[in-house]
N, C-alpha and C positions, 0 to 999 in steps of 0.2 A: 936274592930271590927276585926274579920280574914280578911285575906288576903291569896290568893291564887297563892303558887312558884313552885304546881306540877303538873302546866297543862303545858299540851307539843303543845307548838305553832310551828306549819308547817311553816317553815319558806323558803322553798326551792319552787325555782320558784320565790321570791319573789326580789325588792333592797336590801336585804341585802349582805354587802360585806363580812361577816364571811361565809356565808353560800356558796354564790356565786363561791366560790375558790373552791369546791368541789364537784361541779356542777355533775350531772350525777354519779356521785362512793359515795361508800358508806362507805365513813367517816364522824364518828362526829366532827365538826370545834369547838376544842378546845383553838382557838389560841387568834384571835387579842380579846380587853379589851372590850366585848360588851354582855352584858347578853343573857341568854333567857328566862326574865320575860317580859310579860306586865308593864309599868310603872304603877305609881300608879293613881288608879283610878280618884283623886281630879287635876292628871295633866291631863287625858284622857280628862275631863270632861271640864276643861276650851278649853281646843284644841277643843272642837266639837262647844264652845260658841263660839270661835274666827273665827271658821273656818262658823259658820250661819249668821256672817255680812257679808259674800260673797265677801268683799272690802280686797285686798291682796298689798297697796302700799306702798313705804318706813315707814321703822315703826323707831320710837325710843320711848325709854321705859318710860312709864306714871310713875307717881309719887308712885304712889299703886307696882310696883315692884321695885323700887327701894329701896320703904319702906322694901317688903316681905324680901332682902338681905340683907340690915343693920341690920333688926330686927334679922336675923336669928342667924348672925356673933354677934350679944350681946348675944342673948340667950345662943348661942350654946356653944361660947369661950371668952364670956366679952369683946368682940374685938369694939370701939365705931368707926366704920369708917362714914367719913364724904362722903355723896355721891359727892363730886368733887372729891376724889381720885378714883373714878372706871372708869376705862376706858373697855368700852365694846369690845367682841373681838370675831369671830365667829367660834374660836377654843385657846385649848391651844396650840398644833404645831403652829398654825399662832405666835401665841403670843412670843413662845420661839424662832420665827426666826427672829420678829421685834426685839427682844430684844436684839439680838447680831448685829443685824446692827445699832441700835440707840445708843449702848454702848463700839462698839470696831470697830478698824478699820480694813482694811485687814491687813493680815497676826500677829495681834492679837490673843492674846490666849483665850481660855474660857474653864475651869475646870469643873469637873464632876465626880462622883464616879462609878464607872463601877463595878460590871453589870449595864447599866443603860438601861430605855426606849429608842429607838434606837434615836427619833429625838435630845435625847440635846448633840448625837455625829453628825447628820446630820445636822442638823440650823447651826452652825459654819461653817460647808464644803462648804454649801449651797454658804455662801457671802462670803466666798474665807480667813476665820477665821481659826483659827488651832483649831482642837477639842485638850487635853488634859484629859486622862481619868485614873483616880490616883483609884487601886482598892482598894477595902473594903478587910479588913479582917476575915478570916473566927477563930474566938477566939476557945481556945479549949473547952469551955465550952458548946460551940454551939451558939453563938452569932454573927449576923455580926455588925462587929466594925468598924470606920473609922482610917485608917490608917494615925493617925497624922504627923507624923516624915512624910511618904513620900507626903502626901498632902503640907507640908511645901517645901520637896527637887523640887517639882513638879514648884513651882511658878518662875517666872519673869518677868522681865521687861516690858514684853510685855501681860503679863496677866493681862485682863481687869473684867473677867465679873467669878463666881460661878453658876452655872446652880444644884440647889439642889432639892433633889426629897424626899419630906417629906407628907405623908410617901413614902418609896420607894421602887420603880418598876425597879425589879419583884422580891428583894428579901425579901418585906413584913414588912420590919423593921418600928418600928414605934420608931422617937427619942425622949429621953428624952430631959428634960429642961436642962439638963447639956450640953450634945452637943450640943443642939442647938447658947445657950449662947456661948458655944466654936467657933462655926462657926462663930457667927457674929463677935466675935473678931477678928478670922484671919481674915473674908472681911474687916473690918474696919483695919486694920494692914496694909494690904497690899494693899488697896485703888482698893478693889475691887466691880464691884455693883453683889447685892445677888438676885439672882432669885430663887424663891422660890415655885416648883411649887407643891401643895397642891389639886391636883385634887379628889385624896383617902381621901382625912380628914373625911368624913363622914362614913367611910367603915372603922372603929374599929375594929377588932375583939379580943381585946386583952382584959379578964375582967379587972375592973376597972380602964381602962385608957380611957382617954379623947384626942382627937388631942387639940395641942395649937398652934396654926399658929408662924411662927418664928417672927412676928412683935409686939405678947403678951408674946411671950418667953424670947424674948430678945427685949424690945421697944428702947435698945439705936441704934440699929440697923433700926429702923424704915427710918431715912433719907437716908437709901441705899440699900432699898431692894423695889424689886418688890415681890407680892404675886399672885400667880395666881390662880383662881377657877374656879369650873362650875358645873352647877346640872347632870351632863352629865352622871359620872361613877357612883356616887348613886340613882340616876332616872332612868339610863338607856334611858336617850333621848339624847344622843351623834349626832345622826344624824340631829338635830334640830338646830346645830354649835352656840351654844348659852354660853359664856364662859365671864368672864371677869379679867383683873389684877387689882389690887389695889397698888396706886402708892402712900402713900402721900408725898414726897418732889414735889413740885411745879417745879422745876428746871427738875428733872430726868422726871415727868410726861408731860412736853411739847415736851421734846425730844423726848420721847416714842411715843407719837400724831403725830410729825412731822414725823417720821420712817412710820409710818402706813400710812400719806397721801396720798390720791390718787391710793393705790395697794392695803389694807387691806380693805373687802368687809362690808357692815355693817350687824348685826343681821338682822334675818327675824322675822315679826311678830310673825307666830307660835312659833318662840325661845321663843321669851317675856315672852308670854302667860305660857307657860309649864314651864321656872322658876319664874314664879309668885306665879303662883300655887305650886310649890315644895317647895319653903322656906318657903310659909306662910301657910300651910295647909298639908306637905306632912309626916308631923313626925313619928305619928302612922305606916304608911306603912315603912316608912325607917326604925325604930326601929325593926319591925316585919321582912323586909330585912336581917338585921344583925344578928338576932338571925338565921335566917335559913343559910344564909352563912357560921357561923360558926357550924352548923351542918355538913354542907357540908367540911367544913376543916378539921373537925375531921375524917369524914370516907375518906378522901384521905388520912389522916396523917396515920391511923389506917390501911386502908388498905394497900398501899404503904411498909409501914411497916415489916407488915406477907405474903405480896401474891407477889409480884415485888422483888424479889433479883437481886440485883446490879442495884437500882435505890434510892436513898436518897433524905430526904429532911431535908439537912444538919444543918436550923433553924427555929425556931417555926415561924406559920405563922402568925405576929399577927395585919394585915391588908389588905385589896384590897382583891379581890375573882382570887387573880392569888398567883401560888407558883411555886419555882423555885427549878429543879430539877438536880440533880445530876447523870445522868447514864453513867460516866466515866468507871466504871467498865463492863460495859457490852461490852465495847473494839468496838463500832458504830462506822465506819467514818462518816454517816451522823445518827443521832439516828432518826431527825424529818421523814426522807425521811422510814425509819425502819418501826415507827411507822405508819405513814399514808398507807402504805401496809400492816395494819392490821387491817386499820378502824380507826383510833383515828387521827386529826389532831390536834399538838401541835406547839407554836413555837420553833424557832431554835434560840440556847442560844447565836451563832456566832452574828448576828445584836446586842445585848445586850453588846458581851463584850467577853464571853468568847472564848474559845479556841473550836477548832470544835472537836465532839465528845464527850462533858465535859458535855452539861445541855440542857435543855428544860424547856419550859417553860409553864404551862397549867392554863387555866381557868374555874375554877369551878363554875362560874356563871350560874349554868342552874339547871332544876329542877332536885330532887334527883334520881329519875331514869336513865337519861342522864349522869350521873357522875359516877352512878354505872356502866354501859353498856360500858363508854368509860374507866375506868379504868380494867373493865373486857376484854376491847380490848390491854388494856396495859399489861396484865399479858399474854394474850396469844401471843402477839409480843416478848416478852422475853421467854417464854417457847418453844417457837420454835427458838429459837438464835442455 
């Protein structure tokens, strides 16, 4: 069945918060992780059923989606999760800030590999935690690697909690079973809990590789990690706050409940419903996702390339529909504020990690046109430097 990634949805004037930031001027909002496709049609479809019972009161999730998520995690990654390990959660930010207050106390450390997505250097700050942000290495071969030796010099005493982003945002990597094996040893080593946040796992773009969640990669690590997901960045219903962790030790998973009492909101109905329908019916569409996405990588990679001098993308992108740019050379104090004076908004690499002036950050989640028009606003923001 086609599927359709090159209709252009009007999305101005409307809730949304990508769009909204640029209200009235005329830039494309390349920035925060929010496509601009239609979801797929078998979750439209359940939303319009949910939404004809007319009855909108506390919801918790019938037996039939909890099925559609365990089914999907055996199919997808041989992953056999027992539904008592899922604890539901109406985003992954929420999730990653219960998580450092249920597993560290203040002024506690929690590690992270930087460039990271801004919140798992925020959640820490948040509850009065020390972020620690141990960067990645850029190999010479074109790879980013984790910088062993200083992730090791990076720990102490007071370091509780791994905040890891697999695959990871915004610089694409997707990791092997070797690192990730490696990871769980150092958290087991150093008695640390592993959060593992797997929001991209479905968003491959790398041929012949598969995501393996860190709890099938390394299962002796299973009793000290949290895994987090949610159909949110491969459906595109993010705004539905529909997410959950998968905790199985019993001991770490009521501590995690207790952190959430009382402040953590519960799922809304229409959540349910759209990841109901996305696990257990949404494949065809996701699969025909991916293949377009990575169309779309290719002609930024390609383009980028030959039309943008002094703007890089320093390693292959082989996941998520965001890539992380290099326009150090173009000598910017602020590049994001550059670009958006020429019609393109990207984000700004400083919340991520880097140093200002050094990177951006862009999302090519939208259809082929829109990627070409903003990358054509990118070539004319440098040609005029």
């Amino acid at each position: 069945m086609p599927f359709d990634f090159d209709t252009l949805h009007d999305r101005r004037g409307t809730d949304s918060q990508k769009w909204q930031k640029y209200a009235g001027r005329d830039i494309l909002p390349m920035w925060v992780a929010d496509m601009d496709f239609a979801t797929a049609p078998v979750v439209i479809e359940a939303l319009q059923k949910r939404v004809a019972q007319g009855i909108f009161g506390y919801a918790r999730p019938v037996s039939a989606t909890v099925e559609a998520v365990t089914g999907a995690l055996a199919a997808r990654y041989g992953w056999q999760v027992d539904p008592a390990w899922i604890v539901w959660l109406p985003g992954l930010v929420c999730g990653l800030n219960v998580a450092v207050r249920a597993f560290a106390e203040e002024g506690d450390e929690v590690l992270s590999l930087s460039p990271i997505y801004p919140p798992f250097t925020t959640a820490p700050r948040n509850a009065g935690r020390v972020a620690v942000n141990v960067p990645l290495a850029l190999s010479g071969a074109g790879r980013w690697e984790i910088d062993w030796d200083a992730l090791e010099r990076a720990v102490t005493p007071r370091s509780k909690i791994l905040l890891f982003c697999h695959p990871h945002n915004p610089v694409a990597r997707v990791w092997e079973s070797g690192e990730l094996g490696r990871i769980a040893e150092f958290s087991a080593r150093h008695g640390l809990i592993l959060c593992s946040d797997e929001v991209h796992c479905d968003l491959i773009l790398k041929d012949g590789v598969a995501h393996r969640p860190m709890s099938v990669a390394a299962p002796e690590s299973a009793a000290r990690t949290l895994t987090f997901m949610a159909p949110s960045k491969a459906y595109n219903v993010p705004g539905l706050g529909t997410s959950f962790a998968i905790i199985p030790d019993p001991a770490l998973r009521a501590r995690y409940i207790r952190a959430c009492a009382g402040i953590v909101a519960e799922v809304n109905a229409l959540g349910y419903a759209a990841c109901e329908a996305a696990y257990r019916d949404g494949d065809p569409w996701l699969n025909a996702l991916v293949g377009y996405l990575r169309g779309n990588r290719d002609l930024l990679v390609d383009f980028v390339s030959r039309e943008v001098p002094g703007v890089r993308i320093e390693a292959p992108v082989d996941a998520t529909y965001l890539a992380w740019l290099n326009v150090s050379a173009l000598g910017w104090d602020n590049p994001a504020r550059r670009f958006e004076s020429h019609g393109v908004g990207l984000s700004d690499g400083v919340p991520f990690g880097a140093r200002p002036g050094t990177h951006v950050r862009i999302n090519f989640g939208c259809p082929r046109s829109t990627l070409a028009e903003g990358l054509a606003r990118m070539r004319a923001a440098v040609r005029a430097a």
